[in-house]
Each structure stands twice: as structure tokens, then as C-alpha cells.
N, C-alpha and C positions, 0 to 999 in steps of 0.2 A: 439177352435182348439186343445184342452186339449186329447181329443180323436183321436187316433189311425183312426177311421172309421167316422172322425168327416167332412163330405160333407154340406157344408152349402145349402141351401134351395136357396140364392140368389147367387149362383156360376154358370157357366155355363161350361159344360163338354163338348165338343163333341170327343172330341180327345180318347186315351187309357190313364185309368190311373189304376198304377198297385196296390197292394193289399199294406194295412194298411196307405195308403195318408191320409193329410188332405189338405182341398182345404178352403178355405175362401170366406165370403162374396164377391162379384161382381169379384171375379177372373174367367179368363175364361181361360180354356183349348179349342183352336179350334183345326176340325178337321184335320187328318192327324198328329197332334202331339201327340208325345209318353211320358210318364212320368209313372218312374220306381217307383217298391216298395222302401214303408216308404217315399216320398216325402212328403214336406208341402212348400203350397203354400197360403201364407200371404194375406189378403185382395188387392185387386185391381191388383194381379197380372196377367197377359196377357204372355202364353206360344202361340205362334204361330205357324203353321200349319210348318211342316217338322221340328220341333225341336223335339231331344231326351235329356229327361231329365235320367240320368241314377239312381241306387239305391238312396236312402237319401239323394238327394239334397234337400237343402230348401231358397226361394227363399220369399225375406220379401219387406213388401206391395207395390207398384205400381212398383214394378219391370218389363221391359217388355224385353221379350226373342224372341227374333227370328223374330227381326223389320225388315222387308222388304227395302233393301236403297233404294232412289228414289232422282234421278238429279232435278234440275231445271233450268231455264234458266242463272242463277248465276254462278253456276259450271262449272267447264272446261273439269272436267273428269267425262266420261260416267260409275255408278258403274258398274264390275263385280263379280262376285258372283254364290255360290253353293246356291240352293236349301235344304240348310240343315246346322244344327246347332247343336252341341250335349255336353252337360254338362256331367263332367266324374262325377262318385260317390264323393258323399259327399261334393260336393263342398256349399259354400254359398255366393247366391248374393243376396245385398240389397240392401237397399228401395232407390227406384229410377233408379237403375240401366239401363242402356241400351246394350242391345247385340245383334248385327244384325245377319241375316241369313249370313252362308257361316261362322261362329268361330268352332275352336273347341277346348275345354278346357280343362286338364285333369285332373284327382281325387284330392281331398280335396285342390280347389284350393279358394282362399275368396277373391271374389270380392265387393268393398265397396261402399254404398252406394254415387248415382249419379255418378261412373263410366259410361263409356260410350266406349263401344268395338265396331268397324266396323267390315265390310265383309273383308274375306282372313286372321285374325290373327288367327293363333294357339300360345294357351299356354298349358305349361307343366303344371306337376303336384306339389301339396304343394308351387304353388305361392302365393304372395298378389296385385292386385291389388287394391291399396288403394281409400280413399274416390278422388272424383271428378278427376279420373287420366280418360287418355283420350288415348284412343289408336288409332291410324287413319288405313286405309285400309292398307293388306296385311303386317303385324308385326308379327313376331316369335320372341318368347320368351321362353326361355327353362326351365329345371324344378329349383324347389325352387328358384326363383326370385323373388325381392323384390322391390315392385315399388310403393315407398311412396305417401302423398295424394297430387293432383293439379299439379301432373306432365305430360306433354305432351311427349307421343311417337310417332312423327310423321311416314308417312308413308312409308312401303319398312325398317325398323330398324330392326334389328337382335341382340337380347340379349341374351348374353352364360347362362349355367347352373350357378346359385347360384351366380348370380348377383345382386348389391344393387343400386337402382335406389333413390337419397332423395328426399326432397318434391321439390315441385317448379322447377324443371328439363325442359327446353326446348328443343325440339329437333328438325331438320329446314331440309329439303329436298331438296332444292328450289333454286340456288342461283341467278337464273334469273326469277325472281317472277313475272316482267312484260312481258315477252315475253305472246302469247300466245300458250296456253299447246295444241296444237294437237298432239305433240308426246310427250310421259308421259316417255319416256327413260331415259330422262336427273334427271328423279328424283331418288334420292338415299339419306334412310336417314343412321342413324350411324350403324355402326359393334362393336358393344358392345359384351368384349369379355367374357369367362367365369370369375367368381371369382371378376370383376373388381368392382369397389365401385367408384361414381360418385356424388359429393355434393349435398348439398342445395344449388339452386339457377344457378346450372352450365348452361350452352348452349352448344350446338353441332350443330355443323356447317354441311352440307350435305357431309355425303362420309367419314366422319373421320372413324377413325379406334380406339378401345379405347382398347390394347392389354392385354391378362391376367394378373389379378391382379392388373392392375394400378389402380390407385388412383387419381382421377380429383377434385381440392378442393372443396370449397362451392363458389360460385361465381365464377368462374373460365371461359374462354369463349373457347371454344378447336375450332381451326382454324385447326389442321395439325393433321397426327396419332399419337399418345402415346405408345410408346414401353410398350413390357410385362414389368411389375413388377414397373414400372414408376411413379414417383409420381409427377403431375402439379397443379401452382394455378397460380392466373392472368388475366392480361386481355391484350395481348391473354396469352394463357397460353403458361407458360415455363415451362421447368423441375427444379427439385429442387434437 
């Protein structure tokens, strides 16, 4: 894949792919999916039909883009979702990755390998979502956000611009987990505000508020909102 014009023989294309790609062994572009000049797309990777890959993204090996969600009899909620998926320039996702239909991403954003993004999140631009972080349905995230490896953003969460999310972060929507979900109202995960920086190891409780600037320590477990500029640790957590 050294080459600029480098199509491997064992790739499958049907989709649009724009000028100076490279595509790799058993990678498939189906059709209906767009992928913009100078992309490279890593062995085993799978762009799916209504994803737009824009300028030089590059997307490393068994990454799959534009996974269709699909319920089963398990689940409580029925997915919804756009027919479309669209990677800003330059961004990179890696090996393993997962990104369903219905994200949308924006420019030079690095998502790490075995991430895993659902339907309805948009993210800004020059974020990290780091290794094995997990982002559940319908999440915004705004730009340069920083969302260390193996943390959970659960579903409906709102994170301000230039927010630091650390590793290990839990995040919980749910507080009546046994009821049964026919109405999906009661779910709300955190408002995570701009600027705020949230430990290693912390938990968020559904509905909190984490206001600009605060500070949530490393293990910390946030039951209530966090005034702006605030700094808590504990369990639950207090101000300090």
C-alpha cells in the first residue's frame, strides 16, 4: 500500500473511490459508499454502503465503518438511525474499530483502535477517542475532546468543547435498570460541560451536570451536579 494508486487485486470496490487511494487486500468498499481522495484503507477493512469517507482519511485493518445496528430479542430499545455516516478529513480510525451508520465525525479526529461508536453520536473535530472507549447511541461530543482508553459514554451524554474524559470513566443513564424500557424518556446520561476534566476511574450517575471547568477526581462517584470551576473526589463525591 506503499503506492499512491496501490488497489489490491484481492479488494473489493463497488462503491466511489476518489483519486490517489489505496485500498488493501480483502478490504471492501460497497456500493453506495463514497471515499474521498488520498484515502487508505488497511487490509480487512469494510466501508459500508451510505458512508462518506472524506479527503485522507485512513482507516487501519479490520476496521468496519458504517455497521448497520440491528435489535434482537435481548434489547429493550428498538435502534434508530440515519442511513448515513460520514468521516470528516483526515481523521484516523483503527484496527478494529467499530462505527455504525447514522455518526458523524469531524476533521482530524483519531479514533482508536477497538473503539466502538453507535447510531446518532456526532463528534467534533481534533478529538481522541481512544483505544476500546465505547460510545453508546445518540452522544455529542464537541470539538478537541479527549476521551481516554476503556471509558464508557453511555447513552443521550453531552460533552462540552475541549473536555478531558480519563481512562476507565463510567457513565450510567439508567437509574431504574429493572423497570421495563417501553418508554426510553427516562433515559439521560451526563452533561459534561466545556473545559471540565473528569478522573481515572470516576462514575456519573444519570442526569448529573459536570459544570465548566470542574474537576471530578480519579475514582470519584458523582451522584449530584458540580458547580462551574468545582473541584470533587469521593465516594459520593464532595467538593473540596
Amino acid at each position: 500500500m506503499s503506492a499512491p494508486d496501490a488497489i489490491s487485486e484481492l479488494a473489493v470496490v463497488a462503491g466511489a473511490l476518489g483519486a490517489d487511494c489505496a485500498v488493501g487486500p480483502f478490504a471492501v468498499v460497497e456500493a453506495g459508499a463514497s471515499v474521498g481522495d488520498a484515502c487508505r484503507l488497511h487490509p480487512h477493512v469494510v466501508v459500508g454502503t451510505g458512508v462518506v469517507l472524506r479527503e485522507s482519511v485512513e482507516a487501519f485493518p479490520g476496521a468496519v465503518i458504517g455497521r448497520h445496528p440491528s435489535g434482537a430479542g435481548a434489547t429493550a430499545r428498538a435502534p434508530s438511525f440515519d442511513e448515513r455516516t460520514t468521516i470528516g478529513p483526515g481523521c484516523s480510525i483503527g484496527a478494529g474499530a467499530t462505527i455504525y451508520l447514522g455518526v458523524e465525525i469531524g476533521e482530524g479526529t483519531l479514533v482508536g483502535d477497538g473503539a466502538s461508536i453507535r447510531e446518532g453520536a456526532r463528534i467534533g473535530s481534533r478529538c481522541i477517542v481512544s483505544r476500546c472507549v465505547t460510545l453508546n447511541y445518540d452522544v455529542t461530543v464537541g470539538d478537541d475532546v479527549k476521551i481516554m482508553d476503556n471509558s464508557h459514554v453511555t447513552g443521550r451524554t453531552t460533552i462540552g468543547d475541549g473536555a478531558f474524559i480519563s481512562t476507565m470513566v463510567a457513565m450510567t443513564n439508567d437509574n431504574s435498570p429493572m423497570d421495563p424500557l417501553r418508554d426510553t424518556a427516562r433515559l439521560e446520561g451526563p452533561a459534561i460541560a466545556p473545559r471540565a476534566v473528569v478522573g481515572a476511574g470516576a462514575v456519573l450517575l444519570p442526569g448529573v451536570v459536570i459544570g465548566e471547568a470542574a474537576v471530578v477526581g480519579a475514582g470519584a462517584v458523582v451522584t449530584k451536579d458540580v458547580a462551574p470551576g468545582a473541584t470533587v473526589m469521593g465516594v459520593p463525591a464532595r467538593e473540596r
